[in-house]
BALOBA-1460 file (C-alpha; in Angstrom, 3 decimals):
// residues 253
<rec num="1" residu="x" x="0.654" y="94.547" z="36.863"/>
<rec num="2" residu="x" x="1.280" y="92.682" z="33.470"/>
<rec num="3" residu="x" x="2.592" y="89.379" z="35.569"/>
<rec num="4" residu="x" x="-1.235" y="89.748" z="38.014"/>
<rec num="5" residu="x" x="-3.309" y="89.898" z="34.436"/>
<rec num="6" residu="x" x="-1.235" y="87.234" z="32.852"/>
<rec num="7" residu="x" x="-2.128" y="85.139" z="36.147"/>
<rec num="8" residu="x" x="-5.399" y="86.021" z="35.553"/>
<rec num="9" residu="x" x="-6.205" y="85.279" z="31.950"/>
<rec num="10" residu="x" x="-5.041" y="81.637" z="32.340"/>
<rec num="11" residu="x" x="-7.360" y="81.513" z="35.059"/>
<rec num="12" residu="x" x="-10.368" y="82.613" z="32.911"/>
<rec num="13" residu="x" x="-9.136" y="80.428" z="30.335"/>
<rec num="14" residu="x" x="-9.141" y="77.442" z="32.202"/>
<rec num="15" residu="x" x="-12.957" y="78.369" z="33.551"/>
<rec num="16" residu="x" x="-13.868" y="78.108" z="30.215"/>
<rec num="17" residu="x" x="-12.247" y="74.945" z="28.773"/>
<rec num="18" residu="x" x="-15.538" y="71.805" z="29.528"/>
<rec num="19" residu="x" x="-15.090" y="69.732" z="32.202"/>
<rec num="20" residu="x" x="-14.714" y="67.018" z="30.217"/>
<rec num="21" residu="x" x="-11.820" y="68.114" z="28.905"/>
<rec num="22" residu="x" x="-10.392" y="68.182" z="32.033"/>
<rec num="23" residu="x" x="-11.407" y="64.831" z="33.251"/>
<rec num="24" residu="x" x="-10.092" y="63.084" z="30.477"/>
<rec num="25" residu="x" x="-7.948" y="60.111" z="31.187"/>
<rec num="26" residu="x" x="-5.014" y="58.852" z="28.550"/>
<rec num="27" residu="x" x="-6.517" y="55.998" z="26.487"/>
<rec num="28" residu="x" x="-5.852" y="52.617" z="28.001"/>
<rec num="29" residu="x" x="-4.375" y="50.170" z="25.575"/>
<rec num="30" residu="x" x="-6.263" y="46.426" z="25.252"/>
<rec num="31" residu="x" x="-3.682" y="43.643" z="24.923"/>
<rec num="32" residu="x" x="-3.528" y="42.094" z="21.943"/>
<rec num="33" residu="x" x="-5.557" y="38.333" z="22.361"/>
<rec num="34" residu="x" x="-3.432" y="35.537" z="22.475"/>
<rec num="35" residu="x" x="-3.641" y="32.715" z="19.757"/>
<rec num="36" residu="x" x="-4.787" y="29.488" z="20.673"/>
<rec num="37" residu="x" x="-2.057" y="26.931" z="20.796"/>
<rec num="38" residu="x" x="-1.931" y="24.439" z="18.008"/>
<rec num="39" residu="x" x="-4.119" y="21.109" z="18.402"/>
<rec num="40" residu="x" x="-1.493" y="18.709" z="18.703"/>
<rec num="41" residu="x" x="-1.030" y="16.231" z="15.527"/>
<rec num="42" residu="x" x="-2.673" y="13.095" z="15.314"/>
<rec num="43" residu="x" x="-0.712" y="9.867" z="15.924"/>
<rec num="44" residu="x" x="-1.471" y="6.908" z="13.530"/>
<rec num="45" residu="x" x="-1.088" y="3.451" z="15.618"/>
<rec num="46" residu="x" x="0.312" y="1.400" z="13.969"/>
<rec num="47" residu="x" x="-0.317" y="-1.527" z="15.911"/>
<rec num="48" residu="x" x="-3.537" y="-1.422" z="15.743"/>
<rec num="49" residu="x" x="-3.892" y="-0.068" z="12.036"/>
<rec num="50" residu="x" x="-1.690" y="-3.622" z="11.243"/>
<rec num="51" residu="x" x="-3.799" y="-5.329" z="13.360"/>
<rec num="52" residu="x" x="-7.516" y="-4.115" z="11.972"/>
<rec num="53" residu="x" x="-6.268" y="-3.738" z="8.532"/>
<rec num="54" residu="x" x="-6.116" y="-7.367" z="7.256"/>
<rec num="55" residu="x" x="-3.770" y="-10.178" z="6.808"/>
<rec num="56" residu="x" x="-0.801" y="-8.534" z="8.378"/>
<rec num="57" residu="x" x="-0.435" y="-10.297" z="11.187"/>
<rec num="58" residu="x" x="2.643" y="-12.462" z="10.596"/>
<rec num="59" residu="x" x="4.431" y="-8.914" z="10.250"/>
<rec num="60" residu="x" x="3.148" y="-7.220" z="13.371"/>
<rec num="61" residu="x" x="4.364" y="-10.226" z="15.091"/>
<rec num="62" residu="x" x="7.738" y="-10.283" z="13.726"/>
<rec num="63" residu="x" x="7.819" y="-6.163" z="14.368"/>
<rec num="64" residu="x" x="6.754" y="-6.494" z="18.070"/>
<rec num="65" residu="x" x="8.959" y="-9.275" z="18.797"/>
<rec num="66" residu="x" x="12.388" y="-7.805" z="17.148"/>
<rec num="67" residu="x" x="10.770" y="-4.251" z="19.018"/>
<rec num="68" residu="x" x="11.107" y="-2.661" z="15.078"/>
<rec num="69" residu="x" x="7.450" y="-1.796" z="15.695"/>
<rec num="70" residu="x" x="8.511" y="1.301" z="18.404"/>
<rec num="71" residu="x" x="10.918" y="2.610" z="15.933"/>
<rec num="72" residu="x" x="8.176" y="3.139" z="13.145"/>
<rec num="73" residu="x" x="5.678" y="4.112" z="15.571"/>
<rec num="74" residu="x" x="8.662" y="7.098" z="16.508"/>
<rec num="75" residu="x" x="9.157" y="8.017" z="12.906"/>
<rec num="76" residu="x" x="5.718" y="8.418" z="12.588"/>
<rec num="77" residu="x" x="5.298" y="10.727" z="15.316"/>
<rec num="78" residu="x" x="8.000" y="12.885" z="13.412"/>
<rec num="79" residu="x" x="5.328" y="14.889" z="10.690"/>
<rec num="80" residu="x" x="7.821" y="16.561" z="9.208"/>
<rec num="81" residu="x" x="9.247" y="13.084" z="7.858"/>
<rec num="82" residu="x" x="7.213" y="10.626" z="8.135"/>
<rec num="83" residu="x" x="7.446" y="6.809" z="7.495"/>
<rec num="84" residu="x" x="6.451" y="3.936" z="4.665"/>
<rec num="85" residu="x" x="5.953" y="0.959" z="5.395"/>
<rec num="86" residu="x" x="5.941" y="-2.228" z="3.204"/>
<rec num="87" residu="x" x="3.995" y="-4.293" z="4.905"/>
<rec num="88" residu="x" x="4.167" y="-8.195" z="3.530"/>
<rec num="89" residu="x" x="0.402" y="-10.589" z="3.546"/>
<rec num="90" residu="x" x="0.449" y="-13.472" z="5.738"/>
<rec num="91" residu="x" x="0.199" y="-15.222" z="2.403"/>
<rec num="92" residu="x" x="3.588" y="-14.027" z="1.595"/>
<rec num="93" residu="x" x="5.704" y="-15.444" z="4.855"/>
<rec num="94" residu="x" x="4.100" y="-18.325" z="4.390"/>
<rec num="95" residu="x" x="5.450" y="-18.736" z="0.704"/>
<rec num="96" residu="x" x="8.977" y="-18.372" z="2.398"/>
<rec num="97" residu="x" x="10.497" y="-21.774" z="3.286"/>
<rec num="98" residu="x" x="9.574" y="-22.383" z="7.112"/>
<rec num="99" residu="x" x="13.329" y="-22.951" z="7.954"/>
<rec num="100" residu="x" x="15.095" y="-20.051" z="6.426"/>
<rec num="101" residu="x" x="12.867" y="-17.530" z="9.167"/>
<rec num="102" residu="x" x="13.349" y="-19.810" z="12.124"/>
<rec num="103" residu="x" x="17.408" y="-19.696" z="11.695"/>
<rec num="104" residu="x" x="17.287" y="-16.239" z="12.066"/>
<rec num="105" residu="x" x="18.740" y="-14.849" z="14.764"/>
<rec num="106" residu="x" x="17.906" y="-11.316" z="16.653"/>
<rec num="107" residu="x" x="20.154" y="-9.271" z="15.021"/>
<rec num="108" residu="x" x="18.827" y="-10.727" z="10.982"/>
<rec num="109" residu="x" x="15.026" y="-10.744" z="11.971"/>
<rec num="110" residu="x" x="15.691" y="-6.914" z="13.149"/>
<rec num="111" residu="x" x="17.618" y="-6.285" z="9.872"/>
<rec num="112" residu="x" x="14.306" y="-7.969" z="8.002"/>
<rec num="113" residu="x" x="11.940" y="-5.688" z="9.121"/>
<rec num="114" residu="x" x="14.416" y="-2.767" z="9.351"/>
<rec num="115" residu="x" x="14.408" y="-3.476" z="5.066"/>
<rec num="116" residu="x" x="10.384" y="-3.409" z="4.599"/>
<rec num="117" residu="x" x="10.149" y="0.713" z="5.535"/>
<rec num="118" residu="x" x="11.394" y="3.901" z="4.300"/>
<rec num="119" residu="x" x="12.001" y="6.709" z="7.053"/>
<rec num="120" residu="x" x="9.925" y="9.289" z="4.930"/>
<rec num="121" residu="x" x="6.499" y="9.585" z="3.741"/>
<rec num="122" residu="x" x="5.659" y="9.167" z="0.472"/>
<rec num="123" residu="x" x="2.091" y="8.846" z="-0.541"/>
<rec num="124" residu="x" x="1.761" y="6.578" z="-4.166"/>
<rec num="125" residu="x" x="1.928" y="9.477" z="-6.115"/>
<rec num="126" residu="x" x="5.698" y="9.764" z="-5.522"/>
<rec num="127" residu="x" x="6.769" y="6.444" z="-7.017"/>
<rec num="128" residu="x" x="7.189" y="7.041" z="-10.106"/>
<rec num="129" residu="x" x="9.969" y="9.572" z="-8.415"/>
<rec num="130" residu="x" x="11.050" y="7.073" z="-6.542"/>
<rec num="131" residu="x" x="11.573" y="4.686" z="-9.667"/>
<rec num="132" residu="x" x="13.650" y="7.311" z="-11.250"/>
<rec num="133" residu="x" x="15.918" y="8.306" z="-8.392"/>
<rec num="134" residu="x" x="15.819" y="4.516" z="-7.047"/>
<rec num="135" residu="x" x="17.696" y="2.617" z="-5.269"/>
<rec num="136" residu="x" x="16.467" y="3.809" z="-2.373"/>
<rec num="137" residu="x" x="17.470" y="3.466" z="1.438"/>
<rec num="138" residu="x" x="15.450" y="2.429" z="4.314"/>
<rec num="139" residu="x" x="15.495" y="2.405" z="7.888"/>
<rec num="140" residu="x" x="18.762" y="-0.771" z="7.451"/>
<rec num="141" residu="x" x="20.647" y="1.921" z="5.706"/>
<rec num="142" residu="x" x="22.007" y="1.650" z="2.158"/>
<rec num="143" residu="x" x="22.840" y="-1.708" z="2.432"/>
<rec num="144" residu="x" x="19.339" y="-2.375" z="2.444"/>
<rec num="145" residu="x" x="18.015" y="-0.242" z="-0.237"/>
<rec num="146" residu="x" x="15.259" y="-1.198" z="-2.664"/>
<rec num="147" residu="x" x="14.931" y="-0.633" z="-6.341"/>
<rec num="148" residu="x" x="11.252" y="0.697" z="-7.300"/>
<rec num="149" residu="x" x="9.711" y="0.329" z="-10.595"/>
<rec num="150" residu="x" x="6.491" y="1.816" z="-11.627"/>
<rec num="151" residu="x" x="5.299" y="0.538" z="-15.520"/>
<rec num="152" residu="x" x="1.755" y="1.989" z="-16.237"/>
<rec num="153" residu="x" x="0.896" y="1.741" z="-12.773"/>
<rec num="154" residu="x" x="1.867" y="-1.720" z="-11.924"/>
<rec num="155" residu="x" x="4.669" y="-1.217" z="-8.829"/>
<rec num="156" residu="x" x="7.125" y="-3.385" z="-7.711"/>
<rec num="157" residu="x" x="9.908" y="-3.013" z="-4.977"/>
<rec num="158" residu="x" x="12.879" y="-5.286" z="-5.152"/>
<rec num="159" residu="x" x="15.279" y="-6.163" z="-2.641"/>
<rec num="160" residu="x" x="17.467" y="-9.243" z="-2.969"/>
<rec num="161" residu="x" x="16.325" y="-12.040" z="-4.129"/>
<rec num="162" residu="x" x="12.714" y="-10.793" z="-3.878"/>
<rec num="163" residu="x" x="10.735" y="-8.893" z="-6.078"/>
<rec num="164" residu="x" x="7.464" y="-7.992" z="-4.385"/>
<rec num="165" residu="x" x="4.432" y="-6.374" z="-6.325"/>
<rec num="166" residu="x" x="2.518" y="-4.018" z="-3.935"/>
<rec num="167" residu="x" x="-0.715" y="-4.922" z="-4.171"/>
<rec num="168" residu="x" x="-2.660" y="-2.281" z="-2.346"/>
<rec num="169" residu="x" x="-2.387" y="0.687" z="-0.276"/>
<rec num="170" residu="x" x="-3.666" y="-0.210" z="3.193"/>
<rec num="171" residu="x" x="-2.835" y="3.549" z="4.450"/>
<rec num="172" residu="x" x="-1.861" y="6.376" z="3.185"/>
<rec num="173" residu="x" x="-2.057" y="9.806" z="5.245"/>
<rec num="174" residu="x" x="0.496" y="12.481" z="5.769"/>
<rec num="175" residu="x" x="2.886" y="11.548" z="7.760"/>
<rec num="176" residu="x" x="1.732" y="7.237" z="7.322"/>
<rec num="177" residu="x" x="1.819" y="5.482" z="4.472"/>
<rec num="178" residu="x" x="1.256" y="0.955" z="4.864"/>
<rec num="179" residu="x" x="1.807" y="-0.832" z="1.430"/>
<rec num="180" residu="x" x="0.713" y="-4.214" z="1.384"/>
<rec num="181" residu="x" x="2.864" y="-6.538" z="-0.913"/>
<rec num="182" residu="x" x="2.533" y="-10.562" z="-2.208"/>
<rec num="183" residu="x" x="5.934" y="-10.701" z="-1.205"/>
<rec num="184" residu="x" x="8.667" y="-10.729" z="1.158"/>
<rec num="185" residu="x" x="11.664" y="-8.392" z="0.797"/>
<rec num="186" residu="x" x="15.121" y="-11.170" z="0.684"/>
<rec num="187" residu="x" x="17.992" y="-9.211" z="1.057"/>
<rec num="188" residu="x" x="21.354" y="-11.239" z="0.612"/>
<rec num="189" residu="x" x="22.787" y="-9.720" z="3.891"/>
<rec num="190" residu="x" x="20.354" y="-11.423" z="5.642"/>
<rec num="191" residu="x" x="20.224" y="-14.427" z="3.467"/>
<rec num="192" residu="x" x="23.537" y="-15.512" z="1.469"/>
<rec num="193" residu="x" x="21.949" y="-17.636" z="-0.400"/>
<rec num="194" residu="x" x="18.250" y="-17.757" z="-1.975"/>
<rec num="195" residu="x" x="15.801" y="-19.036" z="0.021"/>
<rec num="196" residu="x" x="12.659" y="-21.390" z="-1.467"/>
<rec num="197" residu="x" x="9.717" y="-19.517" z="-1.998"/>
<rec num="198" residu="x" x="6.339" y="-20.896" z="-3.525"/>
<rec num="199" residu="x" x="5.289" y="-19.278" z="-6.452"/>
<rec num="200" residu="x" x="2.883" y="-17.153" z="-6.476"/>
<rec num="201" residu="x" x="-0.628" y="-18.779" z="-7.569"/>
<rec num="202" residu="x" x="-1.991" y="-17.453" z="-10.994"/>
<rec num="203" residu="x" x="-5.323" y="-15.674" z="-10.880"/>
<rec num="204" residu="x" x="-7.476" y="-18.461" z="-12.514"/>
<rec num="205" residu="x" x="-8.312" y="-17.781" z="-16.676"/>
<rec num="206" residu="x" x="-11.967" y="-16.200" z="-17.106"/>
<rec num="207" residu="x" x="-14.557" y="-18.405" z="-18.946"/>
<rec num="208" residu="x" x="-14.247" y="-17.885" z="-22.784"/>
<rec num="209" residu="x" x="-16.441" y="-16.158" z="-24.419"/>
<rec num="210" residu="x" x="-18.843" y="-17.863" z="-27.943"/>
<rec num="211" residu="x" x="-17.563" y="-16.394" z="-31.248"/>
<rec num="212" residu="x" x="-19.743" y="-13.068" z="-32.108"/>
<rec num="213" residu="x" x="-21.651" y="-15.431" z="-34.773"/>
<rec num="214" residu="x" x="-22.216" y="-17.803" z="-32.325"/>
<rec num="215" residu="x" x="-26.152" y="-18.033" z="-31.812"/>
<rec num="216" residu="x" x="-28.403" y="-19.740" z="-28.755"/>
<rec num="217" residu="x" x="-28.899" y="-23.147" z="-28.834"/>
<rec num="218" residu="x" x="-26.352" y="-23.996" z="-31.700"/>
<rec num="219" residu="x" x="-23.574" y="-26.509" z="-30.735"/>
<rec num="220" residu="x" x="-20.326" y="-25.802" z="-30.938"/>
<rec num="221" residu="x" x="-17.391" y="-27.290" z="-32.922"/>
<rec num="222" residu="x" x="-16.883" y="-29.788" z="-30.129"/>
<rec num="223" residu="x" x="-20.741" y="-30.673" z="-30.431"/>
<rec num="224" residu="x" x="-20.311" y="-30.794" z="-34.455"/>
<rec num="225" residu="x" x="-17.451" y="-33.070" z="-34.153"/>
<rec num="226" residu="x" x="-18.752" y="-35.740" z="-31.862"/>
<rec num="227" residu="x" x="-21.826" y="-35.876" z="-33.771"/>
<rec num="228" residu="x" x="-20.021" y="-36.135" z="-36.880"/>
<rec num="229" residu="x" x="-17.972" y="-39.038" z="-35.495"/>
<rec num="230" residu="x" x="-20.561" y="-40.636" z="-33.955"/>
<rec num="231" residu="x" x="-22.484" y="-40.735" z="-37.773"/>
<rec num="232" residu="x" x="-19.375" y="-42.365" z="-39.549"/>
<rec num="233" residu="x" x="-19.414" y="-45.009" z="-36.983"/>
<rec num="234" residu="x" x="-23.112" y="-46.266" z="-37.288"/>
<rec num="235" residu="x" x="-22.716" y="-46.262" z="-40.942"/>
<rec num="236" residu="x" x="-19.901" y="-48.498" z="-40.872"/>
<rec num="237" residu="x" x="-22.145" y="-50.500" z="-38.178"/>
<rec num="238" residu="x" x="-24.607" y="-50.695" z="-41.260"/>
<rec num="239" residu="x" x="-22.278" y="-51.693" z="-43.926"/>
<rec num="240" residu="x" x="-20.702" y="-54.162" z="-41.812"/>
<rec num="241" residu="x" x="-24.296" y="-55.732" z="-41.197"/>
<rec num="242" residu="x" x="-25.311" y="-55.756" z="-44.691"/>
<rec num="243" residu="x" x="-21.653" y="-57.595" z="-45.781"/>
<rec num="244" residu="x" x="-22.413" y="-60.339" z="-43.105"/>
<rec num="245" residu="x" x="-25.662" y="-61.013" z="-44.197"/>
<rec num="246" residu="x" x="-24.719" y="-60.745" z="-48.624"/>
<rec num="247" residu="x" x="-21.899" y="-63.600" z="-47.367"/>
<rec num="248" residu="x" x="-24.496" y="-65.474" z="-44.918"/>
<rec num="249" residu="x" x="-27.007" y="-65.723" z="-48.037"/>
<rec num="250" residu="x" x="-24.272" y="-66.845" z="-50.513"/>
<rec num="251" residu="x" x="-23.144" y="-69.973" z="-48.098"/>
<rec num="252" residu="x" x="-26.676" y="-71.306" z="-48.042"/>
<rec num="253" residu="x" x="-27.580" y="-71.325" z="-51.757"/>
């Protein structure tokens, strides 16, 4: 009897429980999105960088020939290193005596260019680091490494018998930096002895400047002297005349 009105109460019970309730499903759980892959990092070309940036054309030649110019273009690619690159004018190789680059062979041309880069970026900012910790090696190793200096600004990078004064920044980008320098990087591995190099032409002087008292249209202290000397000669032009014709009076009395 107890057992038939158990039976019964959970029948009542579930009479009065909303249908609803019955019906409901478990929650289904949404997957969380999945992120959007990374854009992939831009390459700098640095052929064509070389080639639009100005007068670098000498060294782009020299890189594609000795094939230097795929193993920056690599280290580039690499943005957690990066890759600096000094990157001689035109004006610079052709300072170098014509002879001492045409006896190159293979192997020294790839060491040359191998000298002028640094397998890390480093934006100009850095160099005054790179003055304190220098020398430092590039992509020829340590037996190619160049001594930075940075006074007030003014950089130079010497290697050798060269010491180059970078004269601009061409480039300069996470993970690329291009220097441009007025010379070309000499090491003595590659050249036992030093090689002739024109000098470098000075800048030509700036016009100088009148004296603060100086006022318009008063001559100078050139001016004053010429007229000055100009004035002593026509009075000894007078006296000269005046003697000739006292001495031309006396002979005819």
């Amino acid at each position: 009897m107890k057992m038939g009105s158990a039976v019964l109460a959970i029948a009542m019970l579930c009479l009065a429980l909303p249908r609803a309730a019955l019906c409901q499903k478990a929650p289904v759980e949404t997957p969380a999105p999945v992120p959007a892959p990374a854009p992939a990092p831009h390459h700098v070309n640095l052929t064509d960088l070389l080639s639009l940036a100005g007068p670098y054309g000498t060294f782009l030649d020299y890189l594609t020939r000795t094939d230097v110019i795929r193993t920056f273009q690599s280290q580039a690619n690499v943005t957690d290193q990066g890759v600096t690159i000094f990157a001689p004018e035109d004006s610079a190789f052709a300072a170098v005596e014509k002879a001492a680059l045409s006896n190159l062979t293979a192997d020294q041309l790839r060491s040359l260019m191998l000298c002028h880069a640094m397998p890390r970026y480093y934006p100009l900012s850095a160099f005054s680091v790179l003055a304190a910790s220098s020398p430092v090696s590039t992509f020829a190793g340590g037996q190619c490494a160049v001594n930075v200096t940075d006074a007030a600004g003014t950089i130079h990078v010497m290697l050798g018998w060269a010491k180059a004064k970078l004269v601009s920044s061409v480039y300069s980008s996470a993970p690329v930096a291009v220097y441009a320098l007025d010379r070309v990087l000499l090491p003595e591995q590659v050249f036992p002895t030093e090689p002739t190099v024109a000098p470098v032409p000075a800048p030509a002087p700036a016009p100088a400047a009148h004296g603060a008292n100086a006022t318009d249209g008063a001559p100078d202290a050139d001016e004053h002297g010429v007229k000055s000397l100009s004035c002593r000669v026509g009075a000894v032009r007078v006296l000269v005349g005046h003697l000739a014709l006292m001495v031309f009076g006396f002979l005819m009395m």
